[in-house]
C-alpha positions as semicolon CSV with decimal commas, in nm:
position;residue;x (nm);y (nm);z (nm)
1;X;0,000;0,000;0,000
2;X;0,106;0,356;-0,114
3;X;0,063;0,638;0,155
4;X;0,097;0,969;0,090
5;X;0,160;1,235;0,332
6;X;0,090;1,610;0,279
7;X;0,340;1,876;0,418
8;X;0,286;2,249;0,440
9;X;0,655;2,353;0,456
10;X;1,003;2,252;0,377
11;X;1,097;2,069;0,676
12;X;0,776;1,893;0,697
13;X;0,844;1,738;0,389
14;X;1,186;1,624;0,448
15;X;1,059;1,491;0,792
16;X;0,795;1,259;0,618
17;X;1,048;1,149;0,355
18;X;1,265;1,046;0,613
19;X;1,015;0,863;0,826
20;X;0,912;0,654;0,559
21;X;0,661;0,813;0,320
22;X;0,584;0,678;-0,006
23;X;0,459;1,004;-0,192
24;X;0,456;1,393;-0,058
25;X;0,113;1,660;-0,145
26;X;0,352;1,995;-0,144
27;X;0,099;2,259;-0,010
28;X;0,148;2,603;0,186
29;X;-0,127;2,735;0,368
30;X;-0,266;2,498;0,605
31;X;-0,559;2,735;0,732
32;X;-0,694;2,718;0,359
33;X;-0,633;2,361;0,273
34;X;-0,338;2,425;0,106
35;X;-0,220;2,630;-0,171
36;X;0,056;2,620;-0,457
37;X;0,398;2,622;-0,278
38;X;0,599;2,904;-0,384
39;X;0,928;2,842;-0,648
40;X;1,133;2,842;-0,353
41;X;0,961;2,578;-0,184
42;X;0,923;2,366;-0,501
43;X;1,249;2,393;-0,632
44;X;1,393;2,296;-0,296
45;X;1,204;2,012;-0,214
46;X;1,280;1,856;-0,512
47;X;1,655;1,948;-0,462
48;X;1,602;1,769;-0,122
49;X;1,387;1,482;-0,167
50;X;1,394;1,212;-0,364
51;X;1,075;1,025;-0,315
52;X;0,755;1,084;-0,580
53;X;0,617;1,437;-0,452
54;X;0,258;1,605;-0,606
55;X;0,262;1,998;-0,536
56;X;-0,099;2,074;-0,512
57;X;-0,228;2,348;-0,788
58;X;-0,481;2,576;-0,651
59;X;-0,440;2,959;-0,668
60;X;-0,614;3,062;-0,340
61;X;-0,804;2,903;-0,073
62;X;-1,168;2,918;-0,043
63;X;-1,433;2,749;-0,293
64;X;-1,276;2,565;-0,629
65;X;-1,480;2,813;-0,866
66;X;-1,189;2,989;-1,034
67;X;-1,166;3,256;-1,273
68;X;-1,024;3,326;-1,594
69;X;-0,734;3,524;-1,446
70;X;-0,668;3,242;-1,157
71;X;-0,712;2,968;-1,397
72;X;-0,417;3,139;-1,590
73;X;-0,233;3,120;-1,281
74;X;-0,277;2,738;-1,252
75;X;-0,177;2,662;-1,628
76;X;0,153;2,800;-1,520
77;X;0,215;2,663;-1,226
78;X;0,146;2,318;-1,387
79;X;0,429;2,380;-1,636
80;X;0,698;2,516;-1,398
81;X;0,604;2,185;-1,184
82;X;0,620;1,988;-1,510
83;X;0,966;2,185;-1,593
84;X;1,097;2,086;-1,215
85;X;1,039;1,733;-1,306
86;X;0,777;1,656;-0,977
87;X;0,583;1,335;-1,050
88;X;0,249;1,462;-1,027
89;X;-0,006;1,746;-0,921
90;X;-0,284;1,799;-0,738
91;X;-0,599;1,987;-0,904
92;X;-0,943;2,054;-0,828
93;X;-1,210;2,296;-1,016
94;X;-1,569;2,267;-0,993
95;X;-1,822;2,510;-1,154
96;X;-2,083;2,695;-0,991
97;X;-2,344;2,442;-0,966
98;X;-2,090;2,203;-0,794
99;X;-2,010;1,967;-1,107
100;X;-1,670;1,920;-1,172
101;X;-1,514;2,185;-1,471
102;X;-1,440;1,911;-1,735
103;X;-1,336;2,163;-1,958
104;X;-1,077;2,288;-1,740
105;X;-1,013;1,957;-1,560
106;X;-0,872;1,837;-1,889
107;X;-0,708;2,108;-1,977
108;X;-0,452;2,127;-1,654
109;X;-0,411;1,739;-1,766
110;X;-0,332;1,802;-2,113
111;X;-0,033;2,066;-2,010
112;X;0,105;1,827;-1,711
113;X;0,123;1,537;-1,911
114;X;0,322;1,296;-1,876
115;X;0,318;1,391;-1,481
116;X;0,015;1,181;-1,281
117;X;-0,311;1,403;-1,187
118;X;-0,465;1,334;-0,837
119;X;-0,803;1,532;-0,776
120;X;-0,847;1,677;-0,461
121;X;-1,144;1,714;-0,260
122;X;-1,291;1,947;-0,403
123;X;-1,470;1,598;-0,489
124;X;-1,599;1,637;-0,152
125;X;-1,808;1,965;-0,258
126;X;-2,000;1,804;-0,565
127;X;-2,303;1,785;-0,531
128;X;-2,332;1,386;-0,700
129;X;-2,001;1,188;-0,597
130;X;-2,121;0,908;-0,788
131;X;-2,119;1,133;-1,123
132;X;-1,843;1,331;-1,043
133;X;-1,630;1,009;-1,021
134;X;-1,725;0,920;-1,377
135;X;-1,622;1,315;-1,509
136;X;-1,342;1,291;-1,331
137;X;-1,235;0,922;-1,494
138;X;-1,292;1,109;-1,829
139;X;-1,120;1,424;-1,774
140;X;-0,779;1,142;-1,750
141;X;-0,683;1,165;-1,410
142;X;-0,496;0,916;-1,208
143;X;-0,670;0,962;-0,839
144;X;-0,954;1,120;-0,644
145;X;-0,857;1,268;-0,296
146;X;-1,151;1,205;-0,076
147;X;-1,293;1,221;0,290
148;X;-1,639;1,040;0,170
149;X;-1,784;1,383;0,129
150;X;-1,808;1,453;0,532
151;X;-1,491;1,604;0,733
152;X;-1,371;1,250;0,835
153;X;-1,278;0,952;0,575
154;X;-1,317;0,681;0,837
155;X;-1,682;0,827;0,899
156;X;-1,758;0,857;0,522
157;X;-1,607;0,512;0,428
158;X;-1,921;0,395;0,301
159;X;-1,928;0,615;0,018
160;X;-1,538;0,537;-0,048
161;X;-1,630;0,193;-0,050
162;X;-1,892;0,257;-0,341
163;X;-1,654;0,479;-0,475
164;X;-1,370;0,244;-0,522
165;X;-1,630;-0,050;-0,650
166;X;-1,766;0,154;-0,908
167;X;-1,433;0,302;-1,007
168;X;-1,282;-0,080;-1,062
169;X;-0,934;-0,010;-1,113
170;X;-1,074;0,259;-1,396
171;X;-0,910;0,545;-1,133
172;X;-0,748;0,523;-0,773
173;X;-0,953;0,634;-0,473
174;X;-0,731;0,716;-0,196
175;X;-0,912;0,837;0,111
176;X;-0,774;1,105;0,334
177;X;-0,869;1,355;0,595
178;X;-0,825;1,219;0,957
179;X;-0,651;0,913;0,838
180;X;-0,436;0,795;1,137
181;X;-0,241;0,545;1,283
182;X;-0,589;0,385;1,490
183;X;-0,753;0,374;1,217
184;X;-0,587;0,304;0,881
185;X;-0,562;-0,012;0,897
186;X;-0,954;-0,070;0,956
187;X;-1,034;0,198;0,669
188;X;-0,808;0,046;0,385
189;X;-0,934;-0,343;0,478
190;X;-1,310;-0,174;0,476
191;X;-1,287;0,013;0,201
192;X;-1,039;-0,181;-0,019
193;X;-0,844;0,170;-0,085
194;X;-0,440;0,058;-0,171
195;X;-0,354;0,459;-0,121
196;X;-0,403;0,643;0,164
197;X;-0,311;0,972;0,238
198;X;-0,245;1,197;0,587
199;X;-0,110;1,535;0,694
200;X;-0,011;1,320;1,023
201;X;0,012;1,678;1,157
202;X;0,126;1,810;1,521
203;X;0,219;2,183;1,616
204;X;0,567;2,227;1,708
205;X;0,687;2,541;1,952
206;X;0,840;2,821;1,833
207;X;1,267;2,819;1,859
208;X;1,241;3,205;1,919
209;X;1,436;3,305;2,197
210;X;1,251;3,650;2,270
211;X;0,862;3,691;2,210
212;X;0,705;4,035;2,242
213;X;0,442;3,977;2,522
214;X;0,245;4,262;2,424
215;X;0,147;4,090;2,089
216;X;-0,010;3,843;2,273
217;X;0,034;3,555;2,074
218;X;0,160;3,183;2,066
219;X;0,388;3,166;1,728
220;X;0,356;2,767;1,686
221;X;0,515;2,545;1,362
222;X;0,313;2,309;1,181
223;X;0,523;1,959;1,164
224;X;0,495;1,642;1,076
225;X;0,443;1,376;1,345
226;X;0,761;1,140;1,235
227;X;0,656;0,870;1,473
228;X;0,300;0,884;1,372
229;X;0,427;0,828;1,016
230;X;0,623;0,516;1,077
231;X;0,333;0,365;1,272
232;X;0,079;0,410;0,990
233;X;0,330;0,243;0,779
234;X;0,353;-0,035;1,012
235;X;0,014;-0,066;1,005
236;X;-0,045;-0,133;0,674
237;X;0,231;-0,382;0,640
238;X;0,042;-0,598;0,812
């Protein structure tokens, strides 16, 4: 089994490459999901790591409705990830009504060929899973991201069960939100999902040796739990 770990900053992402990850989401901005990663970001990681790694493509946070101008944004970022030689990306664009944007979809898969597509949940805000799966299959990419459409995978694995079924082997449906070491196991023999993915996330404390008290404010890291990593692993070993 493949499991994939998403990171929100440099060190994160060497941390779950070192404790054992199979593939890396490269996102910045936690508080909106994630984001694109800046050049820095991507050209270092892939300077650093060495394992398969799938910057996410999305030009704010918020809904997945994008405009003309942030869709531009996207269809560059796809190449410069393409022209960094990452493995894959991560996409998601729906259209008002909460359908997937085929149009689009297939467009940002055109331009990153040869590299792997993996939708994101924005799957999770359609309003038919069932028919988004199918649009999704057609649009050509590799994966679909999903929780089960509710915050929690393990609580929507009924829906990733029907998901995977009716995808039969067409696409990969790797479940993911809340995916931990109590409960991985469990999901992936439930659901029959041979990808999982996890931010395995923990807040770290500031290394700052002076913090202005008058600000008021607790200036913590987001990391990546290394143990927690290796014990999901070992999970699904078994």
């Amino acid at each position: 089994m493949i499991l994939e770990i998403a990171v929100f900053n440099i060190q994160s992402a060497i941390v779950a490459a070192d404790a054992g990850a199979d593939r890396i989401e490269l996102c910045e901005n936690p508080a909106d999901g994630g984001t694109t990663p800046s050049y820095g970001y991507l050209k270092t990681a892939r300077e650093k790591i060495f394992i398969s790694i799938f910057p996410i493509v999305r030009a704010r946070g918020g809904d997945f409705f994008y405009t003309d101008e942030e869709f531009a944004m996207m269809k560059k970022d796809a190449l410069l990830c393409k022209d960094l030689g990452f493995e894959g990306i991560v996409i998601g664009l729906l259209n008002k009504d909460a359908t997937v944007n085929i149009e689009k979809t297939k467009r940002l898969v055109d331009l990153a060929y040869p590299l792997e597509v993996t939708f994101h949940r924005a799957f999770d805000r359609t309003k038919d899973a069932l028919q988004s799966l199918e649009d999704i299959i057609d649009c050509g990419c590799q994966r679909i991201l999903t929780s089960g459409q509710v915050p929690n995978a393990f609580d929507g694995k009924d829906l990733i069960k029907k998901l995977i079924e009716q995808a039969d082997d067409r696409i990969i449906i790797m479940p993911g939100s809340g995916v931990r070491s109590n409960n991985i196991k469990e999901l992936a023999d439930y659901t029959g999902a041979t990808e999982l993915h996890s931010s395995s996330r923990k807040n770290i404390s500031s290394e700052m040796e002076f913090a202005n008290e008058e600000m008021n404010e607790t200036l913590m890291n987001i990391s990546v739990d290394e143990d927690e990593v290796k014990k999901m692993k070992e999970e699904i070993r078994i």
